[in-house]
N, CA, C and O of each residue as an XYZ file, in Angstrom:
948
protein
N     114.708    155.298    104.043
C     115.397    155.971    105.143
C     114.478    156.997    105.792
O     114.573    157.294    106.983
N     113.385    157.644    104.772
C     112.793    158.526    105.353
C     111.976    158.043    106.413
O     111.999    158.581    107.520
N     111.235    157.035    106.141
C     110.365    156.057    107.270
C     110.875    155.904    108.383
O     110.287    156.447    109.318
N     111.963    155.229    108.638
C     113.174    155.052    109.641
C     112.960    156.196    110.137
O     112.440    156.166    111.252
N     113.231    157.464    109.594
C     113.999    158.833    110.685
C     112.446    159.337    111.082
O     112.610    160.243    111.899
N     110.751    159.104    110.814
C     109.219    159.023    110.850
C     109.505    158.410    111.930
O     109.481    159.046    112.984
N     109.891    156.833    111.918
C     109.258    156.444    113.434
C     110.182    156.853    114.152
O     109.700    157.777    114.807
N     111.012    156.743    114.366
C     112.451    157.563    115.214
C     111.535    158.850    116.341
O     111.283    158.895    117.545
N     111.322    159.561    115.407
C     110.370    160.996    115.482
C     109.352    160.817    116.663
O     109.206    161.432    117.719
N     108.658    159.681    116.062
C     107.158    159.416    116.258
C     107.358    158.164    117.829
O     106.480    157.969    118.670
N     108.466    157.642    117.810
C     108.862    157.128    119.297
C     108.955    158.166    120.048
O     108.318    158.112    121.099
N     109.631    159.223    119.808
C     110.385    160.286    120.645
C     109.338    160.819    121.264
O     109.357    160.924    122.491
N     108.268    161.236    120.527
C     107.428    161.862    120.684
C     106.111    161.040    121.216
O     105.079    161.686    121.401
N     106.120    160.250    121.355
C     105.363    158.951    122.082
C     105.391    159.410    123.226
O     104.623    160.028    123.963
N     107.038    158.763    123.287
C     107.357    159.101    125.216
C     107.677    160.022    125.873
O     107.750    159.828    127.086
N     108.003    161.429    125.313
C     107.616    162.500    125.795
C     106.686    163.062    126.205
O     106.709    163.948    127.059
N     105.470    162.500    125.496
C     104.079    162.752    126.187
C     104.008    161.763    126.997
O     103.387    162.107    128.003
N     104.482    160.283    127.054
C     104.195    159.759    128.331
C     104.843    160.278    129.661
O     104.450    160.160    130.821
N     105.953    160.886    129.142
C     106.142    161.295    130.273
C     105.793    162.232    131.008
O     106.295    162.279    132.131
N     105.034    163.041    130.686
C     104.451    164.138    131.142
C     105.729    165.533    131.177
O     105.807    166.245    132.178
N     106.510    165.721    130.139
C     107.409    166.445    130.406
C     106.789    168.259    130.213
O     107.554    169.179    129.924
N     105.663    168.390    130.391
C     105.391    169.879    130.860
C     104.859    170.253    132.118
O     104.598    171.377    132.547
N     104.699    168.783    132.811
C     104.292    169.039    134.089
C     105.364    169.822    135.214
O     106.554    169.512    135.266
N     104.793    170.806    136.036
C     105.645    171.014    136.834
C     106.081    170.422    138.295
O     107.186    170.613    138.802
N     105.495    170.007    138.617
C     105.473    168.544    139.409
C     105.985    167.288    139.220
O     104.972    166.595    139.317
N     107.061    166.415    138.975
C     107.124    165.425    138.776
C     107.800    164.512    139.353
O     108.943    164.970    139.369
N     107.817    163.348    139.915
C     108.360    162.329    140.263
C     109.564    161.298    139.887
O     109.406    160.213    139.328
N     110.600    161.773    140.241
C     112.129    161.557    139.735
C     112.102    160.195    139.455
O     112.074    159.676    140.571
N     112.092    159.165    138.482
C     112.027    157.502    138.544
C     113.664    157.224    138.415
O     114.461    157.668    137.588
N     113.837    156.461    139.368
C     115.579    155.377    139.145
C     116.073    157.043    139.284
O     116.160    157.716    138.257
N     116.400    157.669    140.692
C     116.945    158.807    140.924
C     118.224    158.419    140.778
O     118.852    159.218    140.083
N     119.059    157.211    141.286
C     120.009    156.854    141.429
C     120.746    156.117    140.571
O     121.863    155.760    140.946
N     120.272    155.747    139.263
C     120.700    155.203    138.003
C     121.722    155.381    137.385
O     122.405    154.436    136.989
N     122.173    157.207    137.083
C     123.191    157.337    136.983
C     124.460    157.535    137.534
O     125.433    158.099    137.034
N     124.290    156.831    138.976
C     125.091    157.202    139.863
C     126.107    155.866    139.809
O     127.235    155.882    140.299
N     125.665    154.999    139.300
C     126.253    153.534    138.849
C     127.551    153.426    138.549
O     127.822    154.374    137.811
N     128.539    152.732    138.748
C     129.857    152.971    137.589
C     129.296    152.342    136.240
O     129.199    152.722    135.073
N     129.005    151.316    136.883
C     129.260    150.385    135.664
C     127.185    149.680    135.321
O     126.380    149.100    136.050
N     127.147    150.040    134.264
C     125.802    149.376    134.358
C     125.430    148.636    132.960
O     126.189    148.918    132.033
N     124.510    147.846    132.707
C     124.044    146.785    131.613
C     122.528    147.001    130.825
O     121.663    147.677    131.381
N     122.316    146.455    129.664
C     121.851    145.996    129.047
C     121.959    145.895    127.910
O     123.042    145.634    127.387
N     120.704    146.103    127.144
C     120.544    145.307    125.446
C     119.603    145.924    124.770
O     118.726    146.463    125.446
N     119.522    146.014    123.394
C     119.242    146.982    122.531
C     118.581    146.126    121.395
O     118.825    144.920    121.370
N     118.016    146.510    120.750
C     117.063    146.321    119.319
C     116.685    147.407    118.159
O     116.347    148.574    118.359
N     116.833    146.700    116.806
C     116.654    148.096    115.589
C     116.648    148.048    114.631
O     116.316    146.946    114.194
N     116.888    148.809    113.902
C     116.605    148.492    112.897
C     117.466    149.276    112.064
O     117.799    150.365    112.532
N     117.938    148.937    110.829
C     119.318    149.866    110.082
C     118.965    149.922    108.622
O     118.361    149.017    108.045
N     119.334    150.923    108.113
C     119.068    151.171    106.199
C     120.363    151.668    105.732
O     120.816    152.810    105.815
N     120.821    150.731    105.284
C     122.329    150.760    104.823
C     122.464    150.685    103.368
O     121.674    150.101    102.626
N     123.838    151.507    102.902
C     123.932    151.708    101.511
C     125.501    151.870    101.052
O     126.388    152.089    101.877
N     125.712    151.755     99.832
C     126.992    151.889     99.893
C     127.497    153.723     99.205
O     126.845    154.722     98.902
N     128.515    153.477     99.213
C     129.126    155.079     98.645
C     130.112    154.772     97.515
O     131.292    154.757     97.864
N     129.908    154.579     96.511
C     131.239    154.474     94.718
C     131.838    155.459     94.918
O     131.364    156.462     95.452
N     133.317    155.289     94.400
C     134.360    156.041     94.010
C     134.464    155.248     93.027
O     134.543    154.029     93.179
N     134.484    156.181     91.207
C     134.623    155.570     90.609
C     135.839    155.871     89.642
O     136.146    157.057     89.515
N     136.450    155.068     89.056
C     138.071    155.497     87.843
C     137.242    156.147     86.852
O     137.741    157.245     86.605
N     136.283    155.963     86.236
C     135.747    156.518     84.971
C     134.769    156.936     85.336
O     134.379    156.444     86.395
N     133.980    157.895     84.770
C     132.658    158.802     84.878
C     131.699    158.037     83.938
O     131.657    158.230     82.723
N     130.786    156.979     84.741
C     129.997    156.091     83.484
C     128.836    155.735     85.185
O     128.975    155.608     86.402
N     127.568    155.717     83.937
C     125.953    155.758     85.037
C     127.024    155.231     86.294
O     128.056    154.563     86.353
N     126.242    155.860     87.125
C     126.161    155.143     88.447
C     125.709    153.890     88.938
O     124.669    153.600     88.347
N     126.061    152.958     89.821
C     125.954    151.514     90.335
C     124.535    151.749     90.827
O     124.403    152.970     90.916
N     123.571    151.217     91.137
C     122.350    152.196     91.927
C     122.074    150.883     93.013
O     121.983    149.808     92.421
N     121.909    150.796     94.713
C     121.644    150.541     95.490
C     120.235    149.987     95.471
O     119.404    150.846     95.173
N     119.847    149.037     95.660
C     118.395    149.113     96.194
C     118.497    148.482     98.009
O     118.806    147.355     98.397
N     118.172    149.504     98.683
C     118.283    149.591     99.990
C     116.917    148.888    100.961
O     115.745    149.186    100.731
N     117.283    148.058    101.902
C     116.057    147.260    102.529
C     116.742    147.733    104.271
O     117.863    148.081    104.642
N     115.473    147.529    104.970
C     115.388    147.929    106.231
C     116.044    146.323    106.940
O     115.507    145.226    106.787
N     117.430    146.624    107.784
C     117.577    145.380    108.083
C     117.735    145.246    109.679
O     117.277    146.276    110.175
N     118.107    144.559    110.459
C     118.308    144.125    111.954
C     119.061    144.472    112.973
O     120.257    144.512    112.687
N     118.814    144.720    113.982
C     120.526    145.005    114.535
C     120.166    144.586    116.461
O     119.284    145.179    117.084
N     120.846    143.750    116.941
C     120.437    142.998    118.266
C     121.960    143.126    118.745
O     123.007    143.049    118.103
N     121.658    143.393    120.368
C     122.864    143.272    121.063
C     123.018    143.760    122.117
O     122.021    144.374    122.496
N     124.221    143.771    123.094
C     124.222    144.108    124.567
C     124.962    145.359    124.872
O     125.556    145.914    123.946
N     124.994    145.884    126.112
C     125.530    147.377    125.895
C     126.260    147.034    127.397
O     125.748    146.313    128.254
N     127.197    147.521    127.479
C     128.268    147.826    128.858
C     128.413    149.497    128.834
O     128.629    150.164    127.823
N     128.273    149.908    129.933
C     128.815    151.209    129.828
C     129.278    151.538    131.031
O     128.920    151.042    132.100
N     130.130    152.432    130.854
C     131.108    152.786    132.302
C     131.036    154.495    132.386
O     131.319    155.315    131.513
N     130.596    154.684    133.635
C     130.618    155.876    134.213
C     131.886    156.757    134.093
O     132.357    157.003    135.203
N     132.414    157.176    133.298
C     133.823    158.554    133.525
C     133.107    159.541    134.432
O     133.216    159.434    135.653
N     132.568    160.248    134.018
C     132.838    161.551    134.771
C     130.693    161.947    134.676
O     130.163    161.169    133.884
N     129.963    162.664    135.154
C     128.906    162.809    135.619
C     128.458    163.006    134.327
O     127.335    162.503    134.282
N     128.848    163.637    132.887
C     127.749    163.713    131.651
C     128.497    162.972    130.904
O     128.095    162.941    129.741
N     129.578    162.263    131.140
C     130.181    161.657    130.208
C     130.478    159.655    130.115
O     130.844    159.047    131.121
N     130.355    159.291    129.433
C     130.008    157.922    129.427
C     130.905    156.966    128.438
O     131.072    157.233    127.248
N     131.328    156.088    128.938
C     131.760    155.014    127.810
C     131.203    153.668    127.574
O     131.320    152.712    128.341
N     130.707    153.680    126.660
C     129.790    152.406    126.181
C     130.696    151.743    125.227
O     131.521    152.287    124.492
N     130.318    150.003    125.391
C     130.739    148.933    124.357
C     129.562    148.092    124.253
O     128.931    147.539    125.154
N     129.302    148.091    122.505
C     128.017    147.805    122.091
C     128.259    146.580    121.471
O     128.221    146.808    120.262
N     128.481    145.443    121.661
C     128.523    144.666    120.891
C     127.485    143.695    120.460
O     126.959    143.017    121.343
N     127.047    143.502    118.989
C     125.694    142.632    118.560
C     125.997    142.232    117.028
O     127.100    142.077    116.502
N     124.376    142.076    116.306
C     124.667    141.598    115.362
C     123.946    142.320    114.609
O     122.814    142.521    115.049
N     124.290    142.962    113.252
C     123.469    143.760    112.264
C     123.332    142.778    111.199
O     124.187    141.952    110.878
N     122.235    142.933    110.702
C     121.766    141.890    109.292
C     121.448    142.483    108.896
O     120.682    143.245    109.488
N     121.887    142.750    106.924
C     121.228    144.026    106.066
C     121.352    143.380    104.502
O     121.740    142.215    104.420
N     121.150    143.842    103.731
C     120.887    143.636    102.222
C     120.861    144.149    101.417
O     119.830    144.819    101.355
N     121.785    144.313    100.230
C     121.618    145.676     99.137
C     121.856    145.115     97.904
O     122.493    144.072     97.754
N     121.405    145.715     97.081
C     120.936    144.802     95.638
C     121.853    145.846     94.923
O     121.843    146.853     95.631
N     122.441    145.991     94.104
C     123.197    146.638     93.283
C     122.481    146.155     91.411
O     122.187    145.107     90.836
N     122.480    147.471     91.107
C     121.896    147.528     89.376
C     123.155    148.255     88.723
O     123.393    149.449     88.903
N     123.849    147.497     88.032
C     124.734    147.826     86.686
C     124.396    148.669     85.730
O     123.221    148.606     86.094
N     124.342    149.517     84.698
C     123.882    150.060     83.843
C     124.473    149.466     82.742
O     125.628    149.073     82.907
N     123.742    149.238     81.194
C     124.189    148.275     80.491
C     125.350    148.474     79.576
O     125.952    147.646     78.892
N     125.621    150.428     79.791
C     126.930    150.762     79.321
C     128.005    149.945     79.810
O     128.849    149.719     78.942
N     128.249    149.401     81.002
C     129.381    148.464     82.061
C     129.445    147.175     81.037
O     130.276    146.362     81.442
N     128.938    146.861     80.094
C     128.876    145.735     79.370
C     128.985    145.626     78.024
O     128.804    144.539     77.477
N     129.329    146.867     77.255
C     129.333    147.189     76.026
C     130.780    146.212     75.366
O     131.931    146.119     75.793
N     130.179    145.661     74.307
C     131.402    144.310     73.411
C     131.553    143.210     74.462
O     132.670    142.713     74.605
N     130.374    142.718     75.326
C     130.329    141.153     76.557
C     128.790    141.306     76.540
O     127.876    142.065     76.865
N     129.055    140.169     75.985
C     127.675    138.807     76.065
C     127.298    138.959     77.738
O     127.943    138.680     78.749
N     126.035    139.498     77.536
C     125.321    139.844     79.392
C     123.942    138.970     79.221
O     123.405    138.563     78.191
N     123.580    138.834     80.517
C     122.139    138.204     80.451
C     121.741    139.656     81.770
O     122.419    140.508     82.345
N     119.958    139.171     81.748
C     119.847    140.388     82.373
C     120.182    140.025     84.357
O     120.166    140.754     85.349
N     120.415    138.741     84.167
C     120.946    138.748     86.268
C     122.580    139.431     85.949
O     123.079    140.152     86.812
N     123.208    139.187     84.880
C     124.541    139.936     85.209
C     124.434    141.667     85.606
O     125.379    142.356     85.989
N     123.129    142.087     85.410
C     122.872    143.183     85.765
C     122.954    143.564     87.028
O     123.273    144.717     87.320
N     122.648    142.553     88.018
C     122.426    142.436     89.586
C     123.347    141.697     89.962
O     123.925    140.747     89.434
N     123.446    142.238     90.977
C     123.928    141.918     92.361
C     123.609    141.752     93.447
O     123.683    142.875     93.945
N     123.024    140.520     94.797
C     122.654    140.652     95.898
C     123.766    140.468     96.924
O     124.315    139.396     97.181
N     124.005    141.552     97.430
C     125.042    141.780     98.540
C     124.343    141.814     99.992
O     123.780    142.793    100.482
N     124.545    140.127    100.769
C     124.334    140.038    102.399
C     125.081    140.439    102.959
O     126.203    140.198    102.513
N     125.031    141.206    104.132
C     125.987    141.583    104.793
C     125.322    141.309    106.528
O     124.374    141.795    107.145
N     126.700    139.978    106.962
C     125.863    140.099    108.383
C     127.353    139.821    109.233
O     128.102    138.856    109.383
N     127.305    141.691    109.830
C     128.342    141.566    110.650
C     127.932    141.462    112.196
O     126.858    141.651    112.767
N     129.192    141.091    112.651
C     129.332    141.023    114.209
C     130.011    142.297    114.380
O     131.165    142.579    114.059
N     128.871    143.236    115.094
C     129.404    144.450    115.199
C     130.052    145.134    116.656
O     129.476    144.803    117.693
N     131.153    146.014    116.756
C     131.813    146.094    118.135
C     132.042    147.408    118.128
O     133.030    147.877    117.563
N     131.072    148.207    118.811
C     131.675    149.800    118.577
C     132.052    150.156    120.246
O     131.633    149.570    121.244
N     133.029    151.373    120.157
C     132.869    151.698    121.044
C     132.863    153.264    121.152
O     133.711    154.010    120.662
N     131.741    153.638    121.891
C     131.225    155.049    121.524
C     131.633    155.890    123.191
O     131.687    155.337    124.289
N     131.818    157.044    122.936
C     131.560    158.233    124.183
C     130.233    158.532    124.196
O     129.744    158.655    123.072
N     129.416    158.705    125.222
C     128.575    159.731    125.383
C     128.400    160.564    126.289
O     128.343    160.344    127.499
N     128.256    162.114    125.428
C     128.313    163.122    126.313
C     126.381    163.470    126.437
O     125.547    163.725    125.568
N     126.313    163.360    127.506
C     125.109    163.589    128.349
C     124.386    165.186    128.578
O     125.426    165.841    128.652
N     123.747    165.764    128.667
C     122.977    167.337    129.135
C     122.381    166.724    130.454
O     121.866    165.619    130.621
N     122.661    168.075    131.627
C     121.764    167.814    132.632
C     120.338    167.287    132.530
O     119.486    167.633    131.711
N     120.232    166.399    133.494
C     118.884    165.663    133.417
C     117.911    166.140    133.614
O     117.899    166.628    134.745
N     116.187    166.403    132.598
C     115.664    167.245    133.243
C     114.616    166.539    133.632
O     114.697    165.433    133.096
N     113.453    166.640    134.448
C     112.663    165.365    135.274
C     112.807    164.316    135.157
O     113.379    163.726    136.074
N     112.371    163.575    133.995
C     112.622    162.186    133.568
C     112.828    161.704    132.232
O     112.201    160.783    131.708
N     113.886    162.485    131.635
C     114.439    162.502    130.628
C     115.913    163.222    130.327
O     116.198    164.226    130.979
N     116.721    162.775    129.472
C     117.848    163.289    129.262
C     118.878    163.079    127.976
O     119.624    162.166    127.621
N     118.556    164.311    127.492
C     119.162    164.156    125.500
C     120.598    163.533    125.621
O     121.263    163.410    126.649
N     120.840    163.264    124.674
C     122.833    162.896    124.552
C     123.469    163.053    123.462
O     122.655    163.001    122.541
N     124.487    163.217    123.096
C     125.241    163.114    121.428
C     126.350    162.019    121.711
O     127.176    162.179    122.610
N     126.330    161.106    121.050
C     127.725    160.166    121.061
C     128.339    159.668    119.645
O     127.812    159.816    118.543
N     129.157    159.255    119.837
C     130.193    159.240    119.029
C     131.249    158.188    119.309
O     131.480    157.862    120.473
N     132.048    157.518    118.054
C     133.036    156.212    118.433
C     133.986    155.963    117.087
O     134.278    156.711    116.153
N     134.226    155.028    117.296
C     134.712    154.154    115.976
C     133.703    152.094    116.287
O     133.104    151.486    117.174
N     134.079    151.931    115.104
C     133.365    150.476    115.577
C     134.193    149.545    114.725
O     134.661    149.997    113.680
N     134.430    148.244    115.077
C     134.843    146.959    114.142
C     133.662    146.096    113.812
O     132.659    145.885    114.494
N     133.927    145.720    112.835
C     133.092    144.543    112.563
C     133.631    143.755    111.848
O     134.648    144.133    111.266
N     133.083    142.224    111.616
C     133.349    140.953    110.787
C     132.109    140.650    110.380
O     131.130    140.341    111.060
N     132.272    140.806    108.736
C     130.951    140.100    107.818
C     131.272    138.704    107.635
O     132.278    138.158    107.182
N     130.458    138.365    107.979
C     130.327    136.793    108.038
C     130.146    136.317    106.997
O     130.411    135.139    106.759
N     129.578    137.258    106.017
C     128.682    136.829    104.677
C     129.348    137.383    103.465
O     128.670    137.901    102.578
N     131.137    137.266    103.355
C     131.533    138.363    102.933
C     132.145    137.949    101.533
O     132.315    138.561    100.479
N     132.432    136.538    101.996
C     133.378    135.564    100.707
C     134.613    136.333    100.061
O     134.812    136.585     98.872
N     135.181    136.556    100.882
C     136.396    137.126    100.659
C     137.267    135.940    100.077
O     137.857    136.000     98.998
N     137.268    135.129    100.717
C     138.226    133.946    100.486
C     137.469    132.870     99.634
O     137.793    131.691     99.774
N     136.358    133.261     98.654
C     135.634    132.097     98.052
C     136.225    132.545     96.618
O     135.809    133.557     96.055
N     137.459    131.521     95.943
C     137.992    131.678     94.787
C     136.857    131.976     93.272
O     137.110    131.810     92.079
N     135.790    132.384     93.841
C     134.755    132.640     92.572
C     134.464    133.808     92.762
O     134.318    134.340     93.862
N     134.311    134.514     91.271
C     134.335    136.026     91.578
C     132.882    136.340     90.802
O     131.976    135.516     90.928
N     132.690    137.478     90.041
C     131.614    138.097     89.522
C     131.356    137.406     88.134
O     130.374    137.668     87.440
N     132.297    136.528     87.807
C     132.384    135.905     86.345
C     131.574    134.597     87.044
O     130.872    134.063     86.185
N     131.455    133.847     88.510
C     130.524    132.826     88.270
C     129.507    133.370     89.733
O     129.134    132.714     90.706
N     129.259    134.990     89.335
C     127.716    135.210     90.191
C     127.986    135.393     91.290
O     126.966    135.418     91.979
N     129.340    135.620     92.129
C     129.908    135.988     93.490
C     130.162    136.940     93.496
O     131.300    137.179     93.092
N     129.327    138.080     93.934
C     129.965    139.264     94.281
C     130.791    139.338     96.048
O     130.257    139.205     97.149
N     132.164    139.585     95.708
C     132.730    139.004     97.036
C     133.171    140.685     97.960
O     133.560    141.694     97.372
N     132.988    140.578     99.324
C     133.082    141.959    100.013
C     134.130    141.466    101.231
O     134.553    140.340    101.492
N     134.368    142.704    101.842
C     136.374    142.356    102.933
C     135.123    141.654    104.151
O     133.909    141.841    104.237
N     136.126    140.760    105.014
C     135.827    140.603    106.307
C     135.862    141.170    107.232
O     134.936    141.173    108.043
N     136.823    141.738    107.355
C     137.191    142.734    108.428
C     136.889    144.347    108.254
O     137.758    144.880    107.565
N     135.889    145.229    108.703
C     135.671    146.496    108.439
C     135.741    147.086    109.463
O     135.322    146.549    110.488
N     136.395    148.611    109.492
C     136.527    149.633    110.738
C     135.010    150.750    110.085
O     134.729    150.783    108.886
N     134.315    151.463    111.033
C     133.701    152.619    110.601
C     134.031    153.428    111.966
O     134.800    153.236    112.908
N     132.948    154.566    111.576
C     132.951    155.873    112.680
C     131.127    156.307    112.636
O     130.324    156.430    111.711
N     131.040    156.426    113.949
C     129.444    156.781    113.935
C     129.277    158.220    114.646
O     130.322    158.727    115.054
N     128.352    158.768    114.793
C     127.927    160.002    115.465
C     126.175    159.981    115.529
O     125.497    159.525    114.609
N     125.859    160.301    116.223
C     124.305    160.239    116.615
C     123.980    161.148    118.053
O     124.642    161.950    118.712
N     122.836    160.673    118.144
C     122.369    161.404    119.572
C     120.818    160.345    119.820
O     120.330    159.618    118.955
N     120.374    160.511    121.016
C     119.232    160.055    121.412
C     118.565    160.729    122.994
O     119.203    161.591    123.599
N     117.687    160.381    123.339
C     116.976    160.622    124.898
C     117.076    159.205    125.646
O     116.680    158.080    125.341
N     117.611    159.604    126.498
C     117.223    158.681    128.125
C     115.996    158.979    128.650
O     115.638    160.141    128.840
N     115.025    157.598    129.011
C     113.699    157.737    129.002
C     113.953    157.353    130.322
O     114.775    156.438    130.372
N     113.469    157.789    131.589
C     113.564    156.954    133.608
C     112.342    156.516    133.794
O     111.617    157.087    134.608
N     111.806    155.186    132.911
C     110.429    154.455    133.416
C     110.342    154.315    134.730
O     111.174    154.808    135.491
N     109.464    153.724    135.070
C     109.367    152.909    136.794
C     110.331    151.999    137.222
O     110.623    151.825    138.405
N     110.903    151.329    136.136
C     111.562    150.139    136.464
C     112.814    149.863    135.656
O     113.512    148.860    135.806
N     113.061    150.919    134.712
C     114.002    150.699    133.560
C     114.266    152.150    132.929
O     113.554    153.131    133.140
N     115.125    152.128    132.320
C     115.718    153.171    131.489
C     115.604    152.520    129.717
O     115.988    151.479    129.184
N     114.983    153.563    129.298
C     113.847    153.175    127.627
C     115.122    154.634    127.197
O     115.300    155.747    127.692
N     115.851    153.795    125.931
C     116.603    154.770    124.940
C     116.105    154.713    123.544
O     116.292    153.639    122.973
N     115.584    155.537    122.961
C     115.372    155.551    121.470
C     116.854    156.389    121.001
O     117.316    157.238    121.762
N     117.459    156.099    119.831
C     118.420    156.377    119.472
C     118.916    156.613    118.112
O     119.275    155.523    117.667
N     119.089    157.495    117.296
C     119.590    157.195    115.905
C     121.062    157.772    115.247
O     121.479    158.928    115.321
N     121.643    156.735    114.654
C     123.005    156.970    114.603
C     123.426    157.070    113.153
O     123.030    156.011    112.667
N     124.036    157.799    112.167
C     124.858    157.233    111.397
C     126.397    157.072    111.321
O     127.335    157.635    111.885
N     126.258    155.793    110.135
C     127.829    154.735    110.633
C     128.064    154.802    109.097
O     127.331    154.450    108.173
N     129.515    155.452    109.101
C     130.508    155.408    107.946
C     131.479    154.539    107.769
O     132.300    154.394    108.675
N     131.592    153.720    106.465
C     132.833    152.914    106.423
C     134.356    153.574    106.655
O     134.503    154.250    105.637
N     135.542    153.723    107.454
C     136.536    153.929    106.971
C     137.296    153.132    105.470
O     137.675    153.757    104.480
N     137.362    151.839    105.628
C     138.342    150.778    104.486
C     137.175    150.901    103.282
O     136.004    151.282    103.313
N     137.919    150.472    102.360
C     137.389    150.344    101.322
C     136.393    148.590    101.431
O     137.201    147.671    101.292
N     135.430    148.249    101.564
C     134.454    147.071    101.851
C     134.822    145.954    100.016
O     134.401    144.817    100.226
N     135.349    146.045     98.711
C     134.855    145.599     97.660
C     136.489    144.603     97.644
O     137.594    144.975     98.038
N     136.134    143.435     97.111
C     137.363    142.895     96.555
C     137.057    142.535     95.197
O     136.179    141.764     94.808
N     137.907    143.201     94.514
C     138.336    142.956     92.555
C     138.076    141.501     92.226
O     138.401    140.418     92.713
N     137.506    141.835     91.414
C     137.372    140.508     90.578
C     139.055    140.195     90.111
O     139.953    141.036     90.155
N     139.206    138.647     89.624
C     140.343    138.375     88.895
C     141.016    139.103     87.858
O     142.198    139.363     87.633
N     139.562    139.445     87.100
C     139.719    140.372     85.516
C     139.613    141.641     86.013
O     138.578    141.942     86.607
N     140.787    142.712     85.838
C     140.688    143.669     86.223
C     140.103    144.976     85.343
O     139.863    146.133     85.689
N     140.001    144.403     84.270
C     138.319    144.640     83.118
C     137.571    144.360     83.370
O     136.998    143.906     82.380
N     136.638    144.222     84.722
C     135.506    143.471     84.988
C     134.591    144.432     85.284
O     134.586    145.381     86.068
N     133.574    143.856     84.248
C     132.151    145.154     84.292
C     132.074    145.406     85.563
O     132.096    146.592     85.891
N     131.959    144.306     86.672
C     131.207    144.733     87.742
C     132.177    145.188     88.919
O     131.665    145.765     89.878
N     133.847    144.910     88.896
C     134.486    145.373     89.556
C     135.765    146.421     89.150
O     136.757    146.701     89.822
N     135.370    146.889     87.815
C     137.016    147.219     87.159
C     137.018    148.463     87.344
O     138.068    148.994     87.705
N     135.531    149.443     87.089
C     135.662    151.076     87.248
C     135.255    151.190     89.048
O     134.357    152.011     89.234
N     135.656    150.657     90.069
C     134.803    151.049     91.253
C     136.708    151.332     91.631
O     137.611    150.990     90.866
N     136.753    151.493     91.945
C     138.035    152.573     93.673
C     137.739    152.417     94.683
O     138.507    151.905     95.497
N     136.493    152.814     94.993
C     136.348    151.665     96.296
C     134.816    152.034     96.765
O     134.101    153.014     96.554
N     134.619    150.714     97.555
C     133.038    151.176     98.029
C     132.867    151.084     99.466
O     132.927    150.067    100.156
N     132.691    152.036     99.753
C     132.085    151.976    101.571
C     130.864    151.992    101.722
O     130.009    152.470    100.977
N     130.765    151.515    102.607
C     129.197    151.368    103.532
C     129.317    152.675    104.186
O     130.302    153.315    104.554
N     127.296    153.044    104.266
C     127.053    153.876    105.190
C     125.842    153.541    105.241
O     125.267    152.858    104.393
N     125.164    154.185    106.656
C     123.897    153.745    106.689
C     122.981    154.617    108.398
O     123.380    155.508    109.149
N     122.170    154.096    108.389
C     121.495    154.883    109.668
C     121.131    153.777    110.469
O     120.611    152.823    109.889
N     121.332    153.710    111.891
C     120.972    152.803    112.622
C     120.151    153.562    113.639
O     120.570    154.596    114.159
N     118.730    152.919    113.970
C     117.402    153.139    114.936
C     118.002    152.169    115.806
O     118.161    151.063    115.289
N     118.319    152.283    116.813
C     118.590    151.780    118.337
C     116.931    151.873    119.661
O     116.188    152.782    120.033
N     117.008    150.847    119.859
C     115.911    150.772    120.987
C     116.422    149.987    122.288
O     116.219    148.785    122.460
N     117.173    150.893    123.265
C     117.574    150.631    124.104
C     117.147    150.440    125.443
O     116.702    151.452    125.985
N     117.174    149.143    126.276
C     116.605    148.912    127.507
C     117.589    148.863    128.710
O     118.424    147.963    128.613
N     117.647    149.434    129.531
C     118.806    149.326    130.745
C     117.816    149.583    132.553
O     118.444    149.548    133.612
């Protein structure tokens, strides 16, 4: 995650010097951009997602191993009012998290060491819809903070696949609500509007479905597990 929030940084700071933002002189690009109601495009990124345990008993922790995963998609946004904005982001996030058991979860059951693991895909179709509140624009740039709720459908979720953790299925919900908050800069190229962006996104629902055996090492002490994670947005309009 730390890498992620490095280049984040290290974009920002890219195009701030391209833009020449200490000059006092400068040349307004796409003066009329935000004057739009309604305007388009599409986005690219990258996300490091993890989950959050609530657990019934106080025993080691589940431990995450977290990978840098995908996130593609189109952006609508509608003009309200001069700093304020409504965007609908809809795309696709692809991510991956490995889960490690501790071998207390198995004490009096015959384990091998993959019952230790878990590989959890997760590839939703994601639908947020965020506010953004805008700061006056200053030459050719302009900060923002936004904020939403979002839906998604994991595709990869096996909710409905009658095999549970007893034959190597770790199974997760289809349907998930979260809430995000972030901020980013509006970049006014020659020809386009360049957004670097970073957000984090909290599960509301609980994401885990119980094994059959409700003694089950790998599902019996959890209460529930949400996703959270940080999403790098690279936005073109």
């Amino acid at each position: 995650m730390r890498q992620i929030v490095l280049l984040f940084a290290f974009l920002c700071l890219a195009q701030t010097s391209n833009a020449q933002l200490f000059s006092k002189e400068k040349i307004r690009n796409l003066e009329n951009e935000d004057k739009r109601r309604l305007s388009w495009g599409y986005y690219l990124g990258f996300n490091n997602m993890d989950f959050n345990f609530d657990y019934n008993e106080d025993r080691p922790d589940i431990l995450v191993d977290k990978s840098v995963g995908f996130n593609v998609g189109l952006i609508g946004n509608l003009r309200i009012m001069e700093y304020i904005d409504l965007r609908l982001e809809p795309g696709l996030t692809i991510t991956t998290r490995n889960l490690t058991y501790d071998e207390s979860y198995f004490d009096g059951i015959e384990y091998t060491e993959s019952d230790l693991m878990r590989e959890v895909k997760s590839t939703y179709i994601y639908i947020p819809l965020l506010v953004k509140f805008s700061s006056k624009r200053l030459n050719n740039f302009k900060p923002f903070v936004v904020g939403g709720i979002s839906t998604a459908i994991n595709l990869s979720s096996n909710e409905k696949n009658p095999d549970d953790n007893s034959s190597g299925q770790f199974r997760t919900k289809t349907n998930m609500l979260f809430y995000e908050v972030g901020f980013g800069i509006d970049f006014y190229l020659a020809f386009f509007k360049f957004t670097p962006s970073i957000r984090g996104v909290f599960a509301i629902n609980d994401e885990i479905v119980p094994d059959v055996d409700p003694n089950s090492p790998w599902t019996g002490n959890i209460n529930s597990m949400k996703t959270r994670g940080v999403f790098i947005n690279l936005t073109f309009q």
